[in-house]
C-alpha positions, 0 to 999 in steps of 0.5 A, spaced: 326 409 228 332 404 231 333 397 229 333 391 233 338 387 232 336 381 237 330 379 240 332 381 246 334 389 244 329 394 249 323 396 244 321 404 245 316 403 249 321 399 254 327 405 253 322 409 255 320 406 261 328 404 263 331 411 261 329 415 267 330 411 273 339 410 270 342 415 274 345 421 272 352 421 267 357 422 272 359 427 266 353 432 268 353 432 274 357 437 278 363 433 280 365 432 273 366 426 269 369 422 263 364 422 257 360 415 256 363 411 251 358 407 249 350 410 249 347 407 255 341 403 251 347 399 248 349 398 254 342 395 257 341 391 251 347 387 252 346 385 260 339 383 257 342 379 251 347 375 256 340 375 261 336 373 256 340 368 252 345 365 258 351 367 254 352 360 250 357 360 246 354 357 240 349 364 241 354 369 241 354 374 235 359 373 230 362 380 231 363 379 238 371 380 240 372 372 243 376 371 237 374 365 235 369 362 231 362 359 234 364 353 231 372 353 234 374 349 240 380 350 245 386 345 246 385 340 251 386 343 258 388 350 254 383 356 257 381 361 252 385 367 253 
């Protein structure tokens, strides 16, 4: 059984009801592909993170790539890279 990191993350049941209406990875099909790089729950799970939290900065996951701490500021008139 997956664990669930965040309230927001897809439970079985929901993955289950979600995973057949995805389309077709471009890797399978006859035209060919790049291989996906991230499995695609993560994926679904993230868009719903951001949907369900409105992606406050407070609220971001401390292992996010934003570089910096929650608590941390930007200099005045300075935006984040």
């Amino acid at each position: 059984m997956r664990q669930r990191r965040y309230a927001s993350d897809t439970t079985n049941v929901e993955w289950a009801l979600l995973e057949p209406l995805l389309p077709e990875p471009a890797c399978e099909t006859s035209r060919g592909g790049r291989p996906e790089k991230h499995p695609r729950r993560e994926i679904v799970d993230a868009i719903r993170y951001v949907v369900d939290t409105g992606c406050k900065w407070r609220l971001c996951p401390p292992t996010s790539r934003h570089g910096a701490r929650s608590g941390d500021s930007w200099p005045a008139g300075q935006p984040p890279e």
